[in-house]
N, C-alpha and C positions, 0 to 999 in steps of 0.2 A: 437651671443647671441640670437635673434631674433628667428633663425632656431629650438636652442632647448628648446625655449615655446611654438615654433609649434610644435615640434615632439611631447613635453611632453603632451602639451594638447590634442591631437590626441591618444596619449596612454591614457591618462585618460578617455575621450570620449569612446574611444575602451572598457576600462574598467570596465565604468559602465554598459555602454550599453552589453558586456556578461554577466556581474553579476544579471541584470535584465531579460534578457531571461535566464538563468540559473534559476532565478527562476519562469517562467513563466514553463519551463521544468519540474521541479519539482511539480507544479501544476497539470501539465498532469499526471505525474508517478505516483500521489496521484490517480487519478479520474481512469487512467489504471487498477488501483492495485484495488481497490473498485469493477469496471466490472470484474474482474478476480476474487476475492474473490467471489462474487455474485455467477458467473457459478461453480469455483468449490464446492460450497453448497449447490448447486444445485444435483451436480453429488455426492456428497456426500451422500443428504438427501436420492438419489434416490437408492445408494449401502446400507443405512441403513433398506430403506424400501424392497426391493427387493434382496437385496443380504444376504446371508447365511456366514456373516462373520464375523471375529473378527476385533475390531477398525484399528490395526496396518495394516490390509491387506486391510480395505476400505481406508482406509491414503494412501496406496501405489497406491489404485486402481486410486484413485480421483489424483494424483500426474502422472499417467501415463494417463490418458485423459485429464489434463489441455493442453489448447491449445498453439501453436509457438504465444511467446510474452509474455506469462506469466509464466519466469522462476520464478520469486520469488515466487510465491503464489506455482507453484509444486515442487519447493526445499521445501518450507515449510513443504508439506505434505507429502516429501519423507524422510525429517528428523522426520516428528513426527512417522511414521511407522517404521524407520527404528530404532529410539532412542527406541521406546517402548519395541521392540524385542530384542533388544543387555541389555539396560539396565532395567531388570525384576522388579529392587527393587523398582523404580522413580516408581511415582502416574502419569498418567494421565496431572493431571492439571499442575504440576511443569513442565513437557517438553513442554506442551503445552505455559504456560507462559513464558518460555525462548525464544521457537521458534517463538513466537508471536512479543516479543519485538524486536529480529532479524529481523523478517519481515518489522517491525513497521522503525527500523533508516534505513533499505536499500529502501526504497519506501517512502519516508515521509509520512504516517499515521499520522496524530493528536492525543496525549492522550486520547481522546474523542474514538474516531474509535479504538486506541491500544485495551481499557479499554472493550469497546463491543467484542470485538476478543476475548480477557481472557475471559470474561466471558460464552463464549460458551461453553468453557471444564468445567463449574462445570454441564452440567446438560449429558455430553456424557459419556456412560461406566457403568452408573449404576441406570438410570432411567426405564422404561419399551421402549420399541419402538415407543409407540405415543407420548411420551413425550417426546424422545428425538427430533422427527421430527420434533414435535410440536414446540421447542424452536429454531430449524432451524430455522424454515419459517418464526418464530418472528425476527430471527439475517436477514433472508433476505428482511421482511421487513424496517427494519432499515437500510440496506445497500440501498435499493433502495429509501428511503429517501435522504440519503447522497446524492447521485450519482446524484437524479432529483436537488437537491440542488445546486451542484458543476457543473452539467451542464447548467444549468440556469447563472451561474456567470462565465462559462469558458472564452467565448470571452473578456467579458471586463478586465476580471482580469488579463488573457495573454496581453490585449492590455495597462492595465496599469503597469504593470510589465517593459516591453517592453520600453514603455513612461517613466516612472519615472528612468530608467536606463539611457537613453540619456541624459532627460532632467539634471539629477544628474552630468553627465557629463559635460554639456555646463555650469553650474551652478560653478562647481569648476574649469574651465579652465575658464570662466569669474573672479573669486576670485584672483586667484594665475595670472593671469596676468595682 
């Protein structure tokens, strides 16, 4: 009887403590996603300003220089190029807000960060060219807001994540035995 409220508490311990780095993981993939979103806006701004193109082929373009590790951010933009071209009749902002909130539950983004992402497609497609940039470098300075934010709170937040997972653990194998 003894042995299997060791085992069980040891599986529960075990339990929280991944459930807490799990989301300690999830923290990072947020903060990843943000650096990744930043550069490819970058590479964007700089195909809107220099490049002689239509939306869907700077989408593909920026999707095809997103760097190894940011698959999500260049699925993204290989869906909005790709969605633009197959489906003619879709606006702009509808594929882009689909693709957004895609991105948004596979990287946990925060509503807050989802809602800044929509909002870049009302001003792409049919502004003049310094406008459109112009509300880029506004979305990157807001991203680099974020980013100095969430790295500023990285350590501690993985480290209480981490913490409050074990301790959740010895807390409930303390209860039940």
């Amino acid at each position: 009887m003894l042995i299997f409220k060791i085992i069980g508490g040891i599986c529960i311990i075990g339990a929280t403590t991944l459930y807490g780095r799990g989301l300690a993981g999830e923290y990072t993939c947020r903060l990843d996603t943000l650096k990744a979103l930043k550069r490819a806006f970058n590479i964007l701004k700089g195909e809107l300003r220099y490049g002689i193109e239509t939306l869907p082929a700077a989408f593909m373009h920026v999707g095809e220089r997103c760097s190894l590790g940011d698959e999500a951010v260049r699925d993204f933009f290989w869906a909005l190029g790709g969605r633009l071209v197959e489906e003619t009749g879709k606006r702009l902002g509808e594929v882009w807000e689909e693709e957004s909130k895609k991105l948004a539950a596979e990287t946990h983004l925060n509503g807050a960060e989802c809602d800044r992402l929509i909002k870049v497609s009302e001003c792409l497609g049919y502004l003049d060219l310094t406008q459109q940039v112009n509300n880029i470098e506004l979305y990157l300075d807001e991203l680099e807001e974020d980013i100095q934010i969430l790295s500023g709170k990285y350590a501690d937040t993985c480290k209480m994540y981490t913490s409050l997972g074990v301790m959740a653990g010895l807390f409930l194998t303390i209860i039940l035995i």
